[in-house]
C-alpha atoms as a printed R data frame, in Angstrom:
    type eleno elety resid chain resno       x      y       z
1   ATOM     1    CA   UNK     A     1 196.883 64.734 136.052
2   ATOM     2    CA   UNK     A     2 199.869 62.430 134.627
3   ATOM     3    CA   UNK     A     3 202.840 65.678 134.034
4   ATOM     4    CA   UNK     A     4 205.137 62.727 133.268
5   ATOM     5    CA   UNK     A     5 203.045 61.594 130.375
6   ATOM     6    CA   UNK     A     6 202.864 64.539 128.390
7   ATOM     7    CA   UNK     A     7 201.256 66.019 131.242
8   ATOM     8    CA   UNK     A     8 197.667 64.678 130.055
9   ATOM     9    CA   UNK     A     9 194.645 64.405 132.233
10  ATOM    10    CA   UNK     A    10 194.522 60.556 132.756
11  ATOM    11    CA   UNK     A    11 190.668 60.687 134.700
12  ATOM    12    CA   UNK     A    12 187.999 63.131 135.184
13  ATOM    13    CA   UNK     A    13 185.006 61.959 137.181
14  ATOM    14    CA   UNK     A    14 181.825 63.570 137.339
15  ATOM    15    CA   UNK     A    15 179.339 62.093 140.133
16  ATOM    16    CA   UNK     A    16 182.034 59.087 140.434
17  ATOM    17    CA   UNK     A    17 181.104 58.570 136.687
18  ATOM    18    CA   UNK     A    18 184.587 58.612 134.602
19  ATOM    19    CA   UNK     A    19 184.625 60.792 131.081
20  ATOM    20    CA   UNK     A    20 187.672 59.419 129.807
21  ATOM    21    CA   UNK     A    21 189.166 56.669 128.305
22  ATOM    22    CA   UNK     A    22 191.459 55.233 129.851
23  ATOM    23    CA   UNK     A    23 194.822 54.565 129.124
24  ATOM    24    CA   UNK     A    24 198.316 55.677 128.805
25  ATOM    25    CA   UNK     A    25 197.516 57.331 124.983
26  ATOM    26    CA   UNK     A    26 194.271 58.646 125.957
27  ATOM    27    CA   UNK     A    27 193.076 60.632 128.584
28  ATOM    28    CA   UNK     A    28 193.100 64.255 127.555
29  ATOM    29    CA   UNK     A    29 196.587 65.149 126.112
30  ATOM    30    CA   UNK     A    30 197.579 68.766 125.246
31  ATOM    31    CA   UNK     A    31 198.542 69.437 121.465
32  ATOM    32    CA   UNK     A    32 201.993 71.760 121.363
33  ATOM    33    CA   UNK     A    33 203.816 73.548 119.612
34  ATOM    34    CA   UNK     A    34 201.507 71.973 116.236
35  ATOM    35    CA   UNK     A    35 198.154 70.440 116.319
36  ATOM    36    CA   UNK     A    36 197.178 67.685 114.384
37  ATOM    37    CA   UNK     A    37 199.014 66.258 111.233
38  ATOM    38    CA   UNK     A    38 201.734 67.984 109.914
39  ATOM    39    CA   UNK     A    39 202.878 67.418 106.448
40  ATOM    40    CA   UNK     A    40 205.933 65.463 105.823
41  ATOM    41    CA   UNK     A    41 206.975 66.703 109.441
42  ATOM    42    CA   UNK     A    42 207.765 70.237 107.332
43  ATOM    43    CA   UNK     A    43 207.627 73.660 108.135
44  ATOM    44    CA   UNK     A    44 209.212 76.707 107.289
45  ATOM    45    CA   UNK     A    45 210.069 80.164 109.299
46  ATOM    46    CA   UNK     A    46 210.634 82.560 107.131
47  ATOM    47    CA   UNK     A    47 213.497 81.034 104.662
48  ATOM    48    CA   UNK     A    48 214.500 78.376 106.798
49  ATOM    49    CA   UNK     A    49 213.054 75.286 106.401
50  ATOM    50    CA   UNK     A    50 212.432 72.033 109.344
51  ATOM    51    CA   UNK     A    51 211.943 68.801 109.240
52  ATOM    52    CA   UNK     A    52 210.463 67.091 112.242
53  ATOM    53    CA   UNK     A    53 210.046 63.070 113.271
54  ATOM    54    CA   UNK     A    54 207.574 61.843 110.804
55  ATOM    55    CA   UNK     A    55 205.587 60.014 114.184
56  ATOM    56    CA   UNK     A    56 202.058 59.459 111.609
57  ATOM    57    CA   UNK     A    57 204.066 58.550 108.446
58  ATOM    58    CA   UNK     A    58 204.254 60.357 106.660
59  ATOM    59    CA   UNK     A    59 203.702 62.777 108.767
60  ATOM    60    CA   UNK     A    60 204.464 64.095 111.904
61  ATOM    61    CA   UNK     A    61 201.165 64.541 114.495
62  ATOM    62    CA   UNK     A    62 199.904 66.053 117.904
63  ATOM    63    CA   UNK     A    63 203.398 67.980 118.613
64  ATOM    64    CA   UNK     A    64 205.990 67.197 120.986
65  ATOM    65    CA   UNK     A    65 204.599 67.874 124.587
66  ATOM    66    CA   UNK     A    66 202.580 64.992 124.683
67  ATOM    67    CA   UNK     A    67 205.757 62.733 124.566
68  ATOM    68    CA   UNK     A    68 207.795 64.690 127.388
69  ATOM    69    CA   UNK     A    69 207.841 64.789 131.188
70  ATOM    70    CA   UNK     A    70 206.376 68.657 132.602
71  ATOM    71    CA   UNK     A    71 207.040 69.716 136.019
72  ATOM    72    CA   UNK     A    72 204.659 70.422 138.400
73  ATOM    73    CA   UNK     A    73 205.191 74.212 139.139
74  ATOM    74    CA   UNK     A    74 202.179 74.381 142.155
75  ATOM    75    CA   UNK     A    75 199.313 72.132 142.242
76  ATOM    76    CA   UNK     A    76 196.187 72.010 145.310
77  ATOM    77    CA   UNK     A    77 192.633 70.341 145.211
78  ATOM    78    CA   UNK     A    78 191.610 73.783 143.043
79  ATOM    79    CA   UNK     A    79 194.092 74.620 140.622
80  ATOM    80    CA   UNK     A    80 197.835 73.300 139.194
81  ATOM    81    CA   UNK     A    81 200.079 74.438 136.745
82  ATOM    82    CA   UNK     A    82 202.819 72.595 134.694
83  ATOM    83    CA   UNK     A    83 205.770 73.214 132.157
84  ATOM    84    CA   UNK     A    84 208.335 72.402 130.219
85  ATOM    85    CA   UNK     A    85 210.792 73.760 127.932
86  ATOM    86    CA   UNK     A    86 210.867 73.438 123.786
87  ATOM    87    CA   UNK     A    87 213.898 71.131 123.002
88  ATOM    88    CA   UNK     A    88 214.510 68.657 120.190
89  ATOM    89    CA   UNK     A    89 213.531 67.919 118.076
90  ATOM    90    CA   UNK     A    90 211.851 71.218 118.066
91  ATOM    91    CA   UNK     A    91 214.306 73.513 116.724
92  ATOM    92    CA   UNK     A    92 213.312 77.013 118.862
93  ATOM    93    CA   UNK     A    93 213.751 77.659 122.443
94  ATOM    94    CA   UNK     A    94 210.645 78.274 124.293
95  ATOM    95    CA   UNK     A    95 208.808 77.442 127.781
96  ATOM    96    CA   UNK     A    96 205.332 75.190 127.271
97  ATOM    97    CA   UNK     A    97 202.789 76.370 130.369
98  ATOM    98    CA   UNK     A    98 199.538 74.422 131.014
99  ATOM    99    CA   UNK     A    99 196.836 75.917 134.125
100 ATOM   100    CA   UNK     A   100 194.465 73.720 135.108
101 ATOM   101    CA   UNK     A   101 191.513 74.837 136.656
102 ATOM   102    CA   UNK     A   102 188.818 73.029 138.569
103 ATOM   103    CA   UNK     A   103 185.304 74.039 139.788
104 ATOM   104    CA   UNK     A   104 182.122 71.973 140.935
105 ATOM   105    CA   UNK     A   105 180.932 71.963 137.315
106 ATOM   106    CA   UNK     A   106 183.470 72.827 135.000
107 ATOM   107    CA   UNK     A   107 186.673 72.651 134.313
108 ATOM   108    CA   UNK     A   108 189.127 75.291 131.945
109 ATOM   109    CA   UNK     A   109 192.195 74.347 130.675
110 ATOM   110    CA   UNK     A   110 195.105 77.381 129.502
111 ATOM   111    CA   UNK     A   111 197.692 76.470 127.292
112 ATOM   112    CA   UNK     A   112 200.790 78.810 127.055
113 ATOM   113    CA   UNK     A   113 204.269 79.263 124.493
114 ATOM   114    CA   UNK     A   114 206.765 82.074 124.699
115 ATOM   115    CA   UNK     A   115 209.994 82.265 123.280
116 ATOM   116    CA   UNK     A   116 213.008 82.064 124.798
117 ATOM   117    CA   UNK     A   117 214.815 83.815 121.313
118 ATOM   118    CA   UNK     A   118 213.718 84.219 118.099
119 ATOM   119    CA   UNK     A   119 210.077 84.184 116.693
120 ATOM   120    CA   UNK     A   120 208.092 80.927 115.338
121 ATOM   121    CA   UNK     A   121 205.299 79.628 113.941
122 ATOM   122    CA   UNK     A   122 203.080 77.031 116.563
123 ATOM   123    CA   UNK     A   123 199.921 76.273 117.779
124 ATOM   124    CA   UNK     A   124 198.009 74.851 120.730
125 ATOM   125    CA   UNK     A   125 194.934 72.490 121.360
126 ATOM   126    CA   UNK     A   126 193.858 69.211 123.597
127 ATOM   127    CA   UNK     A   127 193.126 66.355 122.435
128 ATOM   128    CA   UNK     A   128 190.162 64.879 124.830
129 ATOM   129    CA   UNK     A   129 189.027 61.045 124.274
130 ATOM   130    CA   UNK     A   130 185.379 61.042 125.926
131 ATOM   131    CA   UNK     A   131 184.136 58.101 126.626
132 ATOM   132    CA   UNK     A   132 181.250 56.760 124.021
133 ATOM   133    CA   UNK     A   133 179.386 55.374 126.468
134 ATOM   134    CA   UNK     A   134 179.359 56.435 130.269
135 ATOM   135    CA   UNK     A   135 178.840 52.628 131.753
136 ATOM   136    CA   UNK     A   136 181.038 50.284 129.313
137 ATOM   137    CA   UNK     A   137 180.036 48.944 125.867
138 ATOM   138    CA   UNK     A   138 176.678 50.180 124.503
139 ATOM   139    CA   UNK     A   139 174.351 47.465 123.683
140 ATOM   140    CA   UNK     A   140 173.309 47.043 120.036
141 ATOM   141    CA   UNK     A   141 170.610 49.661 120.224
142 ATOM   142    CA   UNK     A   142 172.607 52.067 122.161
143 ATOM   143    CA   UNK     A   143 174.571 54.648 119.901
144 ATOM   144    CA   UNK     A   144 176.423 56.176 123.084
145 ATOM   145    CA   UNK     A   145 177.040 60.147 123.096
146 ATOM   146    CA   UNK     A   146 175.258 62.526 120.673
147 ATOM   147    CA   UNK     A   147 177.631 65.196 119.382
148 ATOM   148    CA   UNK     A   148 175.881 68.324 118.611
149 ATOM   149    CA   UNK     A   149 177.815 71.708 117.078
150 ATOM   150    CA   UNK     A   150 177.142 73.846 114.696
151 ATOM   151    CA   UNK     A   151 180.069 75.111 112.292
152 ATOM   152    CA   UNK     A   152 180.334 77.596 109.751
153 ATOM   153    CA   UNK     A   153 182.930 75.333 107.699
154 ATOM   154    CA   UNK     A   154 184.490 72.388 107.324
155 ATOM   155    CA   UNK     A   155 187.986 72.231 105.869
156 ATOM   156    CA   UNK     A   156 187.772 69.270 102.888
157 ATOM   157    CA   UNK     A   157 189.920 66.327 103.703
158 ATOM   158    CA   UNK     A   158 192.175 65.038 100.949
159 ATOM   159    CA   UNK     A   159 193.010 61.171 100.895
160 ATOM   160    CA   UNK     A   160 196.493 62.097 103.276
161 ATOM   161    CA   UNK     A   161 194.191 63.283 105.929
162 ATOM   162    CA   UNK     A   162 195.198 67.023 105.503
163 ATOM   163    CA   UNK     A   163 193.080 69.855 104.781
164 ATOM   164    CA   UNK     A   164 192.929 70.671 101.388
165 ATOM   165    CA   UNK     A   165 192.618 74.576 101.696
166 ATOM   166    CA   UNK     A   166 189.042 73.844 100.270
167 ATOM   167    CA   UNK     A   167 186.557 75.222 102.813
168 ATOM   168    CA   UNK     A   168 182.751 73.673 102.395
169 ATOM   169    CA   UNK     A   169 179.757 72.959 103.614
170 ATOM   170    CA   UNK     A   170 179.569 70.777 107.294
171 ATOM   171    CA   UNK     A   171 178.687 67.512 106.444
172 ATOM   172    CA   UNK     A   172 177.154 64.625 108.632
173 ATOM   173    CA   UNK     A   173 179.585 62.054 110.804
174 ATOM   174    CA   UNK     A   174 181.444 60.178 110.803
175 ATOM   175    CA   UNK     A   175 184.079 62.805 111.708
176 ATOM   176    CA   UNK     A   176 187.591 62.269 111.743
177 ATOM   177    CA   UNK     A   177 187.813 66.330 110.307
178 ATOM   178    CA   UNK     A   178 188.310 70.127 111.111
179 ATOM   179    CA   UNK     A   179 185.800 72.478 111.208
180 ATOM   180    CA   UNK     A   180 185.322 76.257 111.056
181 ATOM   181    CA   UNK     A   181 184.070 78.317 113.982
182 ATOM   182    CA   UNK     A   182 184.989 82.002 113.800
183 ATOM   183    CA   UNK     A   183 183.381 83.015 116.613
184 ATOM   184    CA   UNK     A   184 184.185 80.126 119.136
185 ATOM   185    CA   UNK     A   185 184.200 76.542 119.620
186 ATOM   186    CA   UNK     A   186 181.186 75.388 120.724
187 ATOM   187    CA   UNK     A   187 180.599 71.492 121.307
188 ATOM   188    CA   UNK     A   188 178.032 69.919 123.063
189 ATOM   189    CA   UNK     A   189 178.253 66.159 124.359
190 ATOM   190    CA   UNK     A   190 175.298 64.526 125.547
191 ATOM   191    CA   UNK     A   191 174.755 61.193 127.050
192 ATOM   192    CA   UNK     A   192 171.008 60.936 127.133
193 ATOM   193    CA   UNK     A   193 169.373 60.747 130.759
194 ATOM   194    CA   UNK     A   194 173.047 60.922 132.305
195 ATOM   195    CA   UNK     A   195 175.120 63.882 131.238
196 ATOM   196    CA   UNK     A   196 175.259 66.774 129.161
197 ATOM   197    CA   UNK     A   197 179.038 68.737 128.700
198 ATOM   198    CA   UNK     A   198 179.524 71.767 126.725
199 ATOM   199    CA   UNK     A   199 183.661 72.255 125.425
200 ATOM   200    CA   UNK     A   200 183.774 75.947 124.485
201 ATOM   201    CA   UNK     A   201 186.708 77.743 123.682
202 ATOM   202    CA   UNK     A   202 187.772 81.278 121.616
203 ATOM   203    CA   UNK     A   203 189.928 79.193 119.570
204 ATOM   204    CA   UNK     A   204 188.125 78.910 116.064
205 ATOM   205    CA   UNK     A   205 188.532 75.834 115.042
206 ATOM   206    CA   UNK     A   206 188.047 72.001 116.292
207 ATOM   207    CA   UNK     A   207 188.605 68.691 115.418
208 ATOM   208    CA   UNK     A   208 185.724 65.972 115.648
209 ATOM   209    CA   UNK     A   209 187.055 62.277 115.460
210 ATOM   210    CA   UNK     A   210 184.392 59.811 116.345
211 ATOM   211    CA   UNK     A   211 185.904 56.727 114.310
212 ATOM   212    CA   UNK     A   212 186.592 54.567 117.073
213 ATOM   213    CA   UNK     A   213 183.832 52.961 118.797
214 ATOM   214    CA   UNK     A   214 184.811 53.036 122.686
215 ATOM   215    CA   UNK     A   215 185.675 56.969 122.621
216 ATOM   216    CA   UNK     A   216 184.986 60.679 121.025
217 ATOM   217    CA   UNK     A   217 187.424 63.228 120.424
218 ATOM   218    CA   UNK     A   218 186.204 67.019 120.693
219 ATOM   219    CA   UNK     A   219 189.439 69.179 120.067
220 ATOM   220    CA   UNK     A   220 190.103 72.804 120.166
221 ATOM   221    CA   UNK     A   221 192.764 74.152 119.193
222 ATOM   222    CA   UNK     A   222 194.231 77.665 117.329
223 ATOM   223    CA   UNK     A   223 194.565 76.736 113.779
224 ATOM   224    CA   UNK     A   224 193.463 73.540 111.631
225 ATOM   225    CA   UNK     A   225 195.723 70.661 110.954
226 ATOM   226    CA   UNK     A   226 198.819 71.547 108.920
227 ATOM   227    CA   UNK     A   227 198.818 74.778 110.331
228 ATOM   228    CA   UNK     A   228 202.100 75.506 110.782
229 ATOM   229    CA   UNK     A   229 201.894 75.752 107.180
230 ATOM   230    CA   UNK     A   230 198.922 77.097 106.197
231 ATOM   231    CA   UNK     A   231 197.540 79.420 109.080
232 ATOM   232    CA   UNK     A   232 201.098 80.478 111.118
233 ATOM   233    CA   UNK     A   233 200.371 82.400 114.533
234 ATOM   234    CA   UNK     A   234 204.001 83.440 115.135
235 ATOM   235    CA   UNK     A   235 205.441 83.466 118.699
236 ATOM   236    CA   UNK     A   236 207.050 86.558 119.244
237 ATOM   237    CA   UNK     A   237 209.400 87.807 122.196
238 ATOM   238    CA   UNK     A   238 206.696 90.419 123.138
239 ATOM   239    CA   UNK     A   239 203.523 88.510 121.768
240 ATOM   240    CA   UNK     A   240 203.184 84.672 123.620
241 ATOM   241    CA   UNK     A   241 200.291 82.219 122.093
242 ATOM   242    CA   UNK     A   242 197.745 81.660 124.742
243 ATOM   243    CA   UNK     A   243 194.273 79.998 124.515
244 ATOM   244    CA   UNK     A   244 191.842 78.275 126.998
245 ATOM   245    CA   UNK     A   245 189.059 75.752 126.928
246 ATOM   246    CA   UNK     A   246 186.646 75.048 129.411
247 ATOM   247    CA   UNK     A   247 184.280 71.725 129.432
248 ATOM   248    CA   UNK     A   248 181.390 72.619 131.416
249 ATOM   249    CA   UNK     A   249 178.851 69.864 132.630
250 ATOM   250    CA   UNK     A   250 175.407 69.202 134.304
251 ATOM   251    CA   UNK     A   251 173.514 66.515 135.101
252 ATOM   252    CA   UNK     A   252 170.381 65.302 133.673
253 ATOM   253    CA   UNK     A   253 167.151 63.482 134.518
């Protein structure tokens, strides 16, 4: 775990075999308080109406934890937990809380907002870049991971890389889109003869961006890009946004 950079998960090893790319972007970042692309960097709470640093002109993207230093509340060779507290640019008080939780084949992830006032919209999700290929550069012949999932949507992308509001059928890769799964995410990796790892969470909806060639990105997270807007999950004094994901692996051959 890197807390002072965006508190992402800079290297998970399974068998001595590392998952993720490396680097100080990549890793597995968590997505808070918005997920994905927001339009313009705009979003409105009730009547009043924000702008936020347009990071992806022309739009804002990933939320503001992943560019903030957490603090390590308890960590040991099981389980650690992390914070840090909504500031500006975000324009509510809050408290950010991240549990990680590690067992001999899996590992779940808990993402956390309250409100330290009044009520607003946000949303949570990782962002995970898995390597394409487990040892380096594929050869020629080599496609790398298979991503396998089955979804009951997938939101239409316009030409600014939001969701339309359209919802149709899945179509084939490659992804750099939302999809619909009502009840669960449910994502399988493989990396024939080496690995298989299944990211499942209750969230219902995830991201799939495999437009890069050294890395895959599986996201969950609790509403689609632009959500803010579109699909609002208020924060309320006495009602606190919490979801989980868990990325469960075994070996094959």
């Amino acid at each position: 775990m890197d807390p002072r950079n965006g508190c992402r998960i800079a290297s998970l090893r399974v068998a001595g075999t590392e998952l993720l790319r490396a680097g100080d972007h990549y890793g597995c970042f968590p997505m808070v308080p918005f997920c994905g692309r927001l339009e313009l960097g705009e979003f409105r709470n009730g009547g009043v109406k924000h702008r936020l640093p347009a990071d992806a002109p022309p739009h804002a993207i990933h939320g503001t934890g992943r560019n903030t230093a957490w603090r390590t509340l308890r960590a040991d060779d099981a389980a650690a937990a992390f914070s840090y507290d909504l500031a500006d640019p975000w324009p509510y008080p809050g408290r950010v809380t991240q549990l990680v939780e590690l067992e001999p084949d899996r590992v779940t992830l808990t993402l956390a907002v309250e409100t330290a006032g009044d009520s607003f919209p946000a949303q949570v999700g990782w962002h995970p870049w898995f390597v394409r290929h487990l040892d380096g550069p594929g050869t020629a012949d080599d496609t790398g991971v298979r991503v396998d999932f089955t979804a009951a949507w997938q939101e239409e992308r316009g030409a600014d890389h939001l969701p339309t509001g359209k919802r149709i059928d899945p179509r084939p890769g490659p992804w750099d889109d939302c999809f619909g799964m009502p009840d669960g995410v449910e994502v399988t990796l493989t990396w024939p003869g080496a690995l298989e790892l299944t990211v499942s969470s209750r969230a219902e909806w995830v991201v799939v961006y495999d437009e890069q060639p050294p890395a895959v990105c599986v996201e969950p997270q609790s509403g689609p890009p632009n959500g803010l807007n579109t699909h609002p999950r208020l924060v309320t004094p006495i009602e606190p946004l919490e979801v989980s994901t868990t990325w469960a692996w075994r070996r094959l051959g």
